[in-house]
C-alpha positions as CSV (number, residue, x, y, z in Angstrom):
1,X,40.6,-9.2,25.0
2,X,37.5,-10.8,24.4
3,X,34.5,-8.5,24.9
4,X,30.4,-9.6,24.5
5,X,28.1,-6.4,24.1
6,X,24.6,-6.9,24.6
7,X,21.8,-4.0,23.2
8,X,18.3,-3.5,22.3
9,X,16.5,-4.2,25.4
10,X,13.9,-2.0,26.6
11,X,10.4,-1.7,27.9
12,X,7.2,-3.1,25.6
13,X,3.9,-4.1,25.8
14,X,2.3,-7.7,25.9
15,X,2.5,-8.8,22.0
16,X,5.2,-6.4,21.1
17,X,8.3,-7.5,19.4
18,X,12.6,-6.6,19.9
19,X,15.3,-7.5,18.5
20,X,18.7,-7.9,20.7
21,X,22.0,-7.8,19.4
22,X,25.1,-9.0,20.8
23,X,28.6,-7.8,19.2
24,X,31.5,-9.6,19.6
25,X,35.0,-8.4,19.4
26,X,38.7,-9.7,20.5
27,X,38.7,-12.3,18.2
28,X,36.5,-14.6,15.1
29,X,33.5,-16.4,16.5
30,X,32.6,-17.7,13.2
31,X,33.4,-21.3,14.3
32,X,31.5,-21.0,17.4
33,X,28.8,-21.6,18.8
34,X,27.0,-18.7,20.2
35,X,23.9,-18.8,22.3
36,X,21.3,-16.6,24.6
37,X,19.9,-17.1,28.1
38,X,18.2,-15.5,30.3
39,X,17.8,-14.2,34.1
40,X,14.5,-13.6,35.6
41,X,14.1,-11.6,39.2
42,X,14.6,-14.7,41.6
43,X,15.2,-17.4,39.2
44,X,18.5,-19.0,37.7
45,X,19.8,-18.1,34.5
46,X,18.3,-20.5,31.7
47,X,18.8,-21.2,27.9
48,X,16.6,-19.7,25.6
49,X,18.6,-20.3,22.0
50,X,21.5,-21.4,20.4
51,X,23.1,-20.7,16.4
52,X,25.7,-23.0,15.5
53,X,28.7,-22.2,13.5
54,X,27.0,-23.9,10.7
55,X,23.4,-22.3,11.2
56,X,21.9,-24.7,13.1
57,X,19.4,-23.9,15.8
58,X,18.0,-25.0,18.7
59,X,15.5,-23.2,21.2
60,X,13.9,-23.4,24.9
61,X,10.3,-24.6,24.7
62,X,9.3,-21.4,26.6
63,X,10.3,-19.4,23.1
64,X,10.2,-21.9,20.5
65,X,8.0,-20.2,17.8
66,X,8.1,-17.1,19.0
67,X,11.8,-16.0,18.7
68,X,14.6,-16.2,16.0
69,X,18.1,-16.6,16.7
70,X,20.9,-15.3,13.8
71,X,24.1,-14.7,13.4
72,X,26.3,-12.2,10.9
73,X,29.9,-13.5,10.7
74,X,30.9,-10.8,8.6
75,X,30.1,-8.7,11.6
76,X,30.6,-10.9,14.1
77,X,27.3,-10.3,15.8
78,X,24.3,-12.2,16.8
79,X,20.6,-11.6,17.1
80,X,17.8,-12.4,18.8
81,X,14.6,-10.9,17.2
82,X,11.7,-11.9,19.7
83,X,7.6,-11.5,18.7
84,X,4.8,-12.3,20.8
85,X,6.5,-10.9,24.2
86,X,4.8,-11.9,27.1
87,X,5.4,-11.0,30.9
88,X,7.1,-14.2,31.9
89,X,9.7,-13.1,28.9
90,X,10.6,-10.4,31.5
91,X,15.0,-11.0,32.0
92,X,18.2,-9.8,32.0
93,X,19.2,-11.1,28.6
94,X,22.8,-12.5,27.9
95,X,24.9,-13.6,24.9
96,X,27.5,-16.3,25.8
97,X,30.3,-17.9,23.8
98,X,32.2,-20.5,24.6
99,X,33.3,-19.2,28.1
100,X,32.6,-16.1,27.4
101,X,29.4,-13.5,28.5
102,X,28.1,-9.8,27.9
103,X,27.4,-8.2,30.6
104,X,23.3,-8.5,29.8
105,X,20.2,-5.9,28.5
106,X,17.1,-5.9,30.2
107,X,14.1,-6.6,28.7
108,X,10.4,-6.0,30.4
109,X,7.5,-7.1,29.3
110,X,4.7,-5.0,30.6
111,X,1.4,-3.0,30.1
């Protein structure tokens, strides 16, 4: 069984960095593309960033410069390490592969 487990959301301030992590198990993602979006209160779930099986990566305007997207395939696990939080990065954070999603961390964004 395929299984997506999201962690290292929390609280922080305005500027303040986290890193998410999102471990996957049931089977090898190393040929997969694996991604993060997010869900803001009240708005539809949106890309922020994708890493290809090759390394490859692609990002949301909203983020681009600001966040990093990884992978470990030794671990099968991704990242997300994110700088330079603001409120409007406030979201329910989600890995997705494939067809495949965790069930989401919260991150907030406040002072």
């Amino acid at each position: 069984q395929v299984q997506l487990v999201e962690s290292g959301g929390g609280l922080v301030q305005p500027g303040g960095s986290l890193r998410l992590s999102c471990a996957a198990s049931g089977t090898d993602f190393s040929r997969n593309a694996m991604a993060w979006y997010r869900q803001a209160p009240g708005k539809q779930r949106e890309f922020a960033a994708i890493i290809t099986s090759g390394g490859g990566r692609n990002y949301a305007d909203s983020v681009k410069g600001r966040f990093t997207i990884s992978r470990d395939n030794a671990k099968n696990t991704m990242y997300l390490q994110m700088n330079s939080l603001k409120p409007e990065d406030t979201a329910v954070y989600y890995c997705n592969i494939d067809v495949h999603w965790g069930q989401g961390t919260q991150v907030t964004v406040s002072s």
